[in-house]
N, C-alpha and C positions, 0 to 999 in steps of 0.2 A: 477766580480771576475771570474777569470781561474784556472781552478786547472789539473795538470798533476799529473800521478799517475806515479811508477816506481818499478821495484823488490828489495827485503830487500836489501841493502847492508851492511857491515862490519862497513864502514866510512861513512859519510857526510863531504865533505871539500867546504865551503865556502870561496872565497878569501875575498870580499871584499864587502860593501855595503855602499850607502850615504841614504838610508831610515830605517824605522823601520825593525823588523828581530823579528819571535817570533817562537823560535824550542820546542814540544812537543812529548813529551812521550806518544805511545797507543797500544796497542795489538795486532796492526796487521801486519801481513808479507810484509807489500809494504809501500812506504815511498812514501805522499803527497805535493805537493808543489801547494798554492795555492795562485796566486799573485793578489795586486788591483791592479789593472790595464789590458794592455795589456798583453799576453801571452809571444808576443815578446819579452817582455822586461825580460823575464829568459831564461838562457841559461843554461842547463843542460845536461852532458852526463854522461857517466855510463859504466865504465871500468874495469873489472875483481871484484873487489869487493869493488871497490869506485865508490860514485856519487859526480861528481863535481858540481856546482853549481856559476855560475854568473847571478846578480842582479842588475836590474836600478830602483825597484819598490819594496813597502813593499810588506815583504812576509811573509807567513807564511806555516813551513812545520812538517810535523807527520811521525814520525818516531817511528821504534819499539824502544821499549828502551831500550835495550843493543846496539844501535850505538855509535860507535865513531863519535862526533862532534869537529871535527875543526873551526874556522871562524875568518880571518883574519884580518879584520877591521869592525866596524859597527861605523856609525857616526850618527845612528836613535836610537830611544830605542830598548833593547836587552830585552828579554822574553826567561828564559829558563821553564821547568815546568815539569816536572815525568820522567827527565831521569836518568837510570842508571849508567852510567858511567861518567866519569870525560869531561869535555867540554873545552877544549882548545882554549882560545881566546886572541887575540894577541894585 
């Protein structure tokens, strides 16, 4: 397992994913992504007050829970769990 750390952002937008996908709600100011697999296979960047997020690899990330989550497709099982606002999936 790899996990990248990153500073709180506003959003999380995930396009799209063909593996599992499990977003969690925690109390801290920086938002976690930690993939099975290789590192490589997340691609993440972080722009003004969005982190975007592309995936070839189950993941799982920890987010403060007043995030906005978006996420575009998932074709793995989806796992939301202590967030606060409304989660938008496509």
């Amino acid at each position: 397992m790899n996990t990248q750390r990153f500073q709180a952002s506003a959003r999380l937008e995930l396009q799209q994913t063909d593996h599992d996908l499990a977003i969690t709600g925690w109390d801290q100011e920086t938002i976690e992504l930690t993939v099975d697999g290789d590192a490589e296979q997340v691609v993440a960047s972080q722009q003004d007050d969005v982190l975007a997020v592309e995936t070839h690899a189950s993941l799982a990330i920890s987010v403060p829970r007043g995030t906005a989550v978006t996420i575009g497709r998932v074709s793995g099982d989806l796992l939301l769990r202590d967030l606060d606002r409304v989660v938008n999936v496509g």
